[in-house]
C-alpha positions as CSV (number, residue, x, y, z in Angstrom):
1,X,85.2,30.1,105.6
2,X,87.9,31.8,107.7
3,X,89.4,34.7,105.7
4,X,92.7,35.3,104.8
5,X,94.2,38.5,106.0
6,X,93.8,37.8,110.4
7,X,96.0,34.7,109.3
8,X,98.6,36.8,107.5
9,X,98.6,39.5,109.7
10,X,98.8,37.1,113.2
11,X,101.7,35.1,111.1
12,X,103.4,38.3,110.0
13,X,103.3,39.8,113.5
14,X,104.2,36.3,115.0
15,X,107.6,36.3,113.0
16,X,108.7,40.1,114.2
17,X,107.8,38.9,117.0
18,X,110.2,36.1,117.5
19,X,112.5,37.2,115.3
20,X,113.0,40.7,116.1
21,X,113.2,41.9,112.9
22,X,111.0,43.1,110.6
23,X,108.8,41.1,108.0
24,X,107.2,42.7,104.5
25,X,104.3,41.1,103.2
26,X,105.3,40.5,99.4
27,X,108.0,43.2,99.5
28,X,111.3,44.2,101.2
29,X,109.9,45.9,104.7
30,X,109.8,49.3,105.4
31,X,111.1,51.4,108.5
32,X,109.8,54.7,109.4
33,X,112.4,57.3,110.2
34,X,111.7,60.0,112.4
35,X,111.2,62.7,109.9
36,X,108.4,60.2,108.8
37,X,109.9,58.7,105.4
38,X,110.0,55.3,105.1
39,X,113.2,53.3,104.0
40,X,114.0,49.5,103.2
41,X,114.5,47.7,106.3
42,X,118.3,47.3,107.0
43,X,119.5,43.6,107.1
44,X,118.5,41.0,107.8
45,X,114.7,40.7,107.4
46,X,111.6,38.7,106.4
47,X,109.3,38.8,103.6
48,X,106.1,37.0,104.1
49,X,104.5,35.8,100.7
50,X,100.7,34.4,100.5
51,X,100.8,31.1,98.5
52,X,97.6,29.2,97.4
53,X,95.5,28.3,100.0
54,X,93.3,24.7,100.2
55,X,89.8,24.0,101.5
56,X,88.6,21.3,103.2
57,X,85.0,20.7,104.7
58,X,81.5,21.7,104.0
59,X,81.2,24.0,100.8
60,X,83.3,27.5,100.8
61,X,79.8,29.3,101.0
62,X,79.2,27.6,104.5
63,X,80.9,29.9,107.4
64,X,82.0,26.3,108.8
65,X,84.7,25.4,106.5
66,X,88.1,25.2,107.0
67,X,90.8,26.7,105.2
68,X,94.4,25.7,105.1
69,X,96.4,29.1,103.9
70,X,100.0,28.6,102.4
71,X,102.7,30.9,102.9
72,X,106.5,31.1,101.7
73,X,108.7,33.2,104.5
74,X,111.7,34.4,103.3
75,X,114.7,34.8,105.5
76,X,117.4,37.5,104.1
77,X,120.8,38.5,105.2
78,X,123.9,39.5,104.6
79,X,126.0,36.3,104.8
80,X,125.1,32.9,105.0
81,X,124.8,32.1,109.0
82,X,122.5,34.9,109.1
83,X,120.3,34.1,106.7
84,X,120.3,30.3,108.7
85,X,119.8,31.8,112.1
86,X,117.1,33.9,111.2
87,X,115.3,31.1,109.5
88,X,116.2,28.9,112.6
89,X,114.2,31.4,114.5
90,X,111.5,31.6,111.9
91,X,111.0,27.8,112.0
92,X,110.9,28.2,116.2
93,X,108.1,31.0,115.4
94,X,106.0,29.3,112.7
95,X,106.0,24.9,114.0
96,X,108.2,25.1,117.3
97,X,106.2,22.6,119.8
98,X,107.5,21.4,123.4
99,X,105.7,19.5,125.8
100,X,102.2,21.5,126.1
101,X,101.9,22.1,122.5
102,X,102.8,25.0,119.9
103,X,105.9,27.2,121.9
104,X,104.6,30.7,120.1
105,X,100.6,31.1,120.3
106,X,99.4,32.5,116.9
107,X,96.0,34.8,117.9
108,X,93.7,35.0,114.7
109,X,90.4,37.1,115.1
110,X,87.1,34.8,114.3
111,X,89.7,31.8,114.0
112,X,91.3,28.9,115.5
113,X,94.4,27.2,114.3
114,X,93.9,23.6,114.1
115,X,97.3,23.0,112.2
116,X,100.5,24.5,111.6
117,X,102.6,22.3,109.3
118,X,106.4,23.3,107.8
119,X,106.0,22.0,104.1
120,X,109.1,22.9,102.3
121,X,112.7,24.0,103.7
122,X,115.8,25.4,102.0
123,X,117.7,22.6,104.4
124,X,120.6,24.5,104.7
125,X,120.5,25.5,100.7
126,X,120.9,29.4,100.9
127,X,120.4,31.3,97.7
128,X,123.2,33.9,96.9
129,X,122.3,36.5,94.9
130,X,124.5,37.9,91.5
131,X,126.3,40.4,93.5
132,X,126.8,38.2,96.2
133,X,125.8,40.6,98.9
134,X,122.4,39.2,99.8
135,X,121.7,35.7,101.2
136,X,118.3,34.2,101.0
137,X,116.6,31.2,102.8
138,X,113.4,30.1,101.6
139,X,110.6,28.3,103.8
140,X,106.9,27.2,103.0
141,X,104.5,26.9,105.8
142,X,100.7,26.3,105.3
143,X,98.7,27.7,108.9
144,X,95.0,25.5,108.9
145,X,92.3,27.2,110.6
146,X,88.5,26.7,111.0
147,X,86.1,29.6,112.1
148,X,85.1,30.1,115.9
């Protein structure tokens, strides 16, 4: 069975990537300053959140099974639009196809992605918080991949 973390880091990297901000795994992200402290990221960023994953194929023991692992990205900003744009730009990264397949490759060690699949989207439906000075967009995506 394919392991987890390759797919998290690639999908991670893939979303600061395209996005050009940064993305925490399960936490606000972290810059480095140059005295070498780190700080919360300034907005707007991503925070990548494992899900549970699903397993198809031969049993989990056998190195040939597949493994389709579920992730939640969560967009965050400062107003609404941004929140939006960077979660248009998210989607782009995560399912964005054209003509010859998948626009942004997603490189997994001892993996190949044999699905990508957007499963839930906030549709427009940004989450304010109490204060009101932090906008949030949730999106689900589960990433399938088999081992090479």
């Amino acid at each position: 069975m394919s392991a987890r973390l390759p797919v998290t880091r690639a999908l991670a990297a893939l979303v600061e990537h395209v996005t050009g901000y940064p993305c925490g795994w399960g936490e606000l992200p972290r810059i480095q300053l140059e005295s070498g402290e780190w700080e919360p990221a300034p907005l707007p960023h991503t925070v990548l959140d494992s899900l549970p994953g699903e397993f198809t194929g031969p049993p989990l023991w056998d190195w040939h099974a597949d493994a389709a692992w579920s992730y939640q990205v969560t967009s965050v900003g400062e107003r609404d639009d941004q929140a939006q744009w960077l979660a248009d730009r998210v989607r782009e990264a995560v399912v964005g196809r054209d003509h010859t397949g998948w626009i942004h490759k997603l490189w997994i060690t001892q993996a190949r992605v044999i699905n990508r699949e957007l499963t839930y989207d906030a549709a427009g439906e940004t989450s304010v918080s109490a204060a009101g000075a932090i906008v949030s967009y949730v999106q689900r995506f589960t990433i399938t991949v088999t081992p090479t």
